[in-house]
N, C-alpha and C positions, 0 to 999 in steps of 0.2 A: 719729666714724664707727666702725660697728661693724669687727671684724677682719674679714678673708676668709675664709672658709669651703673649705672642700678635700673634694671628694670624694675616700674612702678608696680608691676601687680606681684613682685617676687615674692614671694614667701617659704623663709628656709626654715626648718625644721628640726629642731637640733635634738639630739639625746638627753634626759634626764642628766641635769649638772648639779651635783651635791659636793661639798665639803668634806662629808664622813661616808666613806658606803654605807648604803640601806641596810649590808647585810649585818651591820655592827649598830645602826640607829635604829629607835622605833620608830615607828610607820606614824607621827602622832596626826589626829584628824581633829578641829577644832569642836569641844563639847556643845558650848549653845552660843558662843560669842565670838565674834574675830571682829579684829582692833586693824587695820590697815590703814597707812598713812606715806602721806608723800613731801618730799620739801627739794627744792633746789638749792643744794647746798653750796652754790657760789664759789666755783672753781678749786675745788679740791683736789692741789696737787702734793704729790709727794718729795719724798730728798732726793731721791735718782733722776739723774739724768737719760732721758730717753729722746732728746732728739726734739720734741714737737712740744715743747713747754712753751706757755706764755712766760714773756720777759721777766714778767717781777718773780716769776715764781722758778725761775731755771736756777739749778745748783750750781751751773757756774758763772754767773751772773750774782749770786750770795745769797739765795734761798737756801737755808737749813732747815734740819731733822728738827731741831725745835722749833722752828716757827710750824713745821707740818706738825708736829706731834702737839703742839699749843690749840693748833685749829682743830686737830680730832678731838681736844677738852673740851672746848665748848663747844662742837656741835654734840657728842657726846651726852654733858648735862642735857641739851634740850631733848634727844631722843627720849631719855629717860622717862621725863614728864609726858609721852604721846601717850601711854596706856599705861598699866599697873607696873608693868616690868617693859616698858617702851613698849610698841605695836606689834604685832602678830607678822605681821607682813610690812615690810618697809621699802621705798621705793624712793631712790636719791637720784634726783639730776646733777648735772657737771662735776662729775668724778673723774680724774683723771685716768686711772686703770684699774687692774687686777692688783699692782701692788699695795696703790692708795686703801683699795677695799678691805686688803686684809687688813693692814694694819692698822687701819679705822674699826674694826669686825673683832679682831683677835686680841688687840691689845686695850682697846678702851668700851667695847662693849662686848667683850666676852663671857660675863656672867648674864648675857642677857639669851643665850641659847640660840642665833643664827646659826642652825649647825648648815644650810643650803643657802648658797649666793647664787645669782647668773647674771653674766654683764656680755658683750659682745667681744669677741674674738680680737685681738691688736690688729690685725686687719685690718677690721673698719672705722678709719680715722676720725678722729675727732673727742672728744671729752664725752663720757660713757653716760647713760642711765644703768642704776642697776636694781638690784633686787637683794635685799634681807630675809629670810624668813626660819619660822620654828616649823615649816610642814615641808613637806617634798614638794619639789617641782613633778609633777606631772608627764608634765611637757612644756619645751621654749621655742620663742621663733622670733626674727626678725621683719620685719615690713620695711622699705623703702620707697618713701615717697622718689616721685622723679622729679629730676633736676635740671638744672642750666648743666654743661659741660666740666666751667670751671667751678661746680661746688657741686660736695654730695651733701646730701639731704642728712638730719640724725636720722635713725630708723626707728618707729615706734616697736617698742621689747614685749613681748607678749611671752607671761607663763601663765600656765593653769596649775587648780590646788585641788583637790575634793575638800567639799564639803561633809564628804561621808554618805548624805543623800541624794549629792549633784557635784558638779565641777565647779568650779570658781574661777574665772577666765579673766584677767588683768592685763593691762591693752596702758604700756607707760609710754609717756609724751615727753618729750622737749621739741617743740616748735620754734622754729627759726625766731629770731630775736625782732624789733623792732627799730634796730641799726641797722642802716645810715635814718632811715623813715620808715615810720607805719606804708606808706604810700609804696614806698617801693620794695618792702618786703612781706605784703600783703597776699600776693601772688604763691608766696612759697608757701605759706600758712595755709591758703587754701588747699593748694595740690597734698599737704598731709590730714588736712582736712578730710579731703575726697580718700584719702588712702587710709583714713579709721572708717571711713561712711562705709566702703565697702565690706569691711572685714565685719564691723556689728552685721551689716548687711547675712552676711555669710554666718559668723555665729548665732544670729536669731533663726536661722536654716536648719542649725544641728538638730536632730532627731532628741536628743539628751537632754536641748534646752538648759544650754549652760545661765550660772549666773554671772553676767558681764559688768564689769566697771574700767571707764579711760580716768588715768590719774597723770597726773604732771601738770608742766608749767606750758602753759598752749601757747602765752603770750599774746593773749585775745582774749574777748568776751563778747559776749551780745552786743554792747554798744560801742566797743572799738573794733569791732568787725564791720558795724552799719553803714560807715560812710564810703564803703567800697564794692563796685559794682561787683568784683569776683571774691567775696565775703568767705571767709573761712566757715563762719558759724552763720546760721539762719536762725532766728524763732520756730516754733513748733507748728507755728499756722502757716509758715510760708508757703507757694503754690508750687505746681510742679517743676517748673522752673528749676528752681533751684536746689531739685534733688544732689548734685556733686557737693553742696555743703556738706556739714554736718548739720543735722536739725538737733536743737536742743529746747526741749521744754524748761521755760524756767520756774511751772509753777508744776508742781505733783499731781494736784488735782486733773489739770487737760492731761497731763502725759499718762495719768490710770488709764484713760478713757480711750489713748489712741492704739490704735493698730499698727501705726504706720514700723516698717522693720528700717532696723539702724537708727531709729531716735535712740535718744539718751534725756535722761532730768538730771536738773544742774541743783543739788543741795542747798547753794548760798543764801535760798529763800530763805533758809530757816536760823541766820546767826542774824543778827544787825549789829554788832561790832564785834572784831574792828571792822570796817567799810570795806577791806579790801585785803591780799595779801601781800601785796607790796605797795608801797609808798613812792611818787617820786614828783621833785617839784611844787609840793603842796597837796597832790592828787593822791587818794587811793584807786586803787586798780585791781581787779579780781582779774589777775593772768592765771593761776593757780586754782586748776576743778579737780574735782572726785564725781564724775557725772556716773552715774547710773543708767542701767539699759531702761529704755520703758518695758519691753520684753521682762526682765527681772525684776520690776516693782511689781509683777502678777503672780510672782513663786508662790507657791503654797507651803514651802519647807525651809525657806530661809528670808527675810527681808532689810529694809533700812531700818536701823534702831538709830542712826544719830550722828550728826556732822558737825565739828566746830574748826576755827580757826586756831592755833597753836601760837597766841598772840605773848610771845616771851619778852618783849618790852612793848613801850608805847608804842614804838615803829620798828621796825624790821632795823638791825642794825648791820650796815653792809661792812664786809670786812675785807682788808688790805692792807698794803706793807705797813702804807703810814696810818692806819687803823688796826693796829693788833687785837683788841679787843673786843673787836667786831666779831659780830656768828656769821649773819648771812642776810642777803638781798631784799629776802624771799620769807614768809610764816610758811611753814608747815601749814602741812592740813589733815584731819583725823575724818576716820570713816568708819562707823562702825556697823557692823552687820549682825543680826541676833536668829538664831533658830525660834521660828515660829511656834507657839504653844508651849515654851518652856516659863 
C-alpha cells in the first residue's frame, strides 16, 4: 500500500490530551518561571514488538526489557538535571510510541509530576515527538509538511499552555535528517521550514498575541543551510525573496527591532560552550534550537530569562547495542522563561 499522503497546509486539531482528568487535577498555571527543554533522545524504543522497529531494537531480533528499561536510566538521570525537579515542559524527539512514553513518564520519572503527555496517534507513522508537562494542554495539533509520495513528512506537534496572563504556544521539530546528503535532503527541510514560516505567520495574527517558541532538532542552522539555493533557514536581513524560509535572527538586538511576522531569535548567541549540540567527525553542529518568536521578545508579561546547552559529558554520547552506555546523539537544550517584574 502506497504511504499516506498529507496535505501541506493541514492542520488537525485535537481535544485537550491529559493523563489524569482535569476534574481530579489542579488546573496548575506557572508562578513567575517556566523551565522548557527539548533533546532528541535517539531512538527510544520499547520491548513490544509492533511491527515497524528498527533492527537492533526489534524484540524478536534480541532487543530486551532491560536494555529499554537501562536507556530510560540514563536518559532519566539527565532529565533530572534540566531544572530543579527536571523542566516544566519537556519535549523529546525519536520516541518510539505511546508505550515507550509511559514507561519512560510512569516508571522512572514519576516523581517528577508529568501528570499531561501528547504525542500523535499510531496512525502517523514513524518514530514520535512528544510532550511532558506539569500544566494542561490547552489545546494540540499537527502540521504536516508535504512530501514526495514515497515518504511522509514528521509533522511539527504544537500544544499550547497559559501562562495565566497569555497562552504559551510550543511549535516541536524533528526535521528530516541529513542522510544520504545535506544536498539532497535539503529540499525536505525547507518545505518544513516553509510549514513553521507559516503557522508563526498565523500565530503572530492571533488577536491574544500568544507567546510562541519552535523547539527540536531542525538538523540545520544558519550555516548549514547557506550553501543551498532552496535554504531551510535565512538570516534576519534576507530580501524578499526568500520569504518560504524561515527568517531567523541570530542576534536579539536586530530581532527587537524588527516587525517582520513569522521571524524567530535563535538563543545560541548567548552560550559559547559547548560549540554545538551534537558533535560528529570532529565538528560541532547546532542542529538543535529553542528559537523564539520576535513577536514574543516584545511581551510586556512574560520574557526570555535564559538559554544553556545541557552539556552532560565532553560530547554527546551516542548510544547503541554495542554502546550500552551511551545516552544520546544529541545535548539537550533548556529554555527558560520568567514573568516580567517579579
Amino acid at each position: 500500500m502506497a504511504p499516506r499522503r498529507f496535505d501541506p497546509k493541514a492542520l488537525v486539531i485535537l481535544s485537550l490530551v491529559s493523563i489524569l482528568s482535569c476534574s481530579l487535577v489542579p488546573d496548575p498555571r506557572p508562578a513567575h518561571r517556566l523551565v522548557l527543554a527539548e533533546w532528541n533522545v535517539e531512538n527510544l524504543f520499547d520491548e513490544v514488538h509492533d511491527g515497524g522497529e528498527y533492527a537492533e531494537f526489534d524484540p524478536e531480533k534480541g532487543w530486551t526489557r532491560a536494555q529499554f528499561w537501562h536507556r530510560c536510566e540514563g536518559l532519566a538521570r539527565v532529565i533530572r538535571t534540566l531544572g530543579d525537579r527536571g523542566p516544566d515542559i519537556l519535549v523529546l524527539e525519536e520516541v518510539e510510541g505511546a508505550h515507550a512514553l509511559q514507561v519512560l513518564n510512569e516508571r522512572f520519572l514519576g516523581d517528577l509530576d508529568y501528570r499531561y503527555t501528547f504525542l500523535a496517534s499510531p496512525s502517523v507513522p514513524g518514530i514520535k515527538t512528544v510532550f511532558l508537562s506539569r500544566f494542561p494542554l490547552v489545546r494540540t495539533g499537527l502540521l504536516f509538511p508535504a512530501s514526495a509520495a514515497d515518504e511522509v513528512s514528521r509533522p511539527i506537534v504544537e500544544a499550547e499552555f497559559s501562562l495565566g496572563t497569555r497562552e504559551l504556544v510550543v511549535l516541536a521539530n524533528h526535521w528530516k535528517s541529513r542522510i544520504p546528503s545535506p544536498k539532497a535532503t535539503e529540499p525536505a527541510r525547507s518545505e518544513a521550514a516553509r510549514t513553521l514560516s507559516r503557522r508563526l505567520v498565523d500565530l503572530d495574527a492571533r488577536e491574544d498575541h500568544p507567546f510562541v517558541v519552535a523547539v527540536g532538532d531542525f538538523n540545520t542552522s544558519l550555516e548549514l543551510s547557506r550553501p543551498w539555493p532552496e535554504r531551510a533557514l535565512v538570516s534576519g536581513g534576507v530580501a524578499a525573496a526568500s520569504e518560504a524560509a524561515l527568517v531567523v535572527f541570530p542576534g536579539r538586538t536586530a530581532a527587537a527591532r524588527s516587525s517582520r511576522p513569522g521571524a524567530v531569535w535563535d538563543p545560541w548567541e548567548t552560550v559559547s560552550t559547548p560549540a554545538g549540540s551534537y558533535y560528529y567527525q570532529g565538528d560541532w553542529d547546532r542542529l538543535d534550537h529553542t528559537f523564539v518568536a520576535v513577536s514574543s521578545l516584545k511581551a510586556s508579561d512574560w520574557g526570555f530569562e535564559s538559554f544553556r546547552v545541557a552539556d552532560y559529558a565532553a560530547r554527546p554520547q551516542a548510544y547503541g547495542v554495542q554502546n550500552p552506555n551511551g545516552i544520546s546523539d544529541h545535548f539537550p537544550l533548556v529554555l527558560t522563561l520568567a514573568r516580567k517584574g517579579t
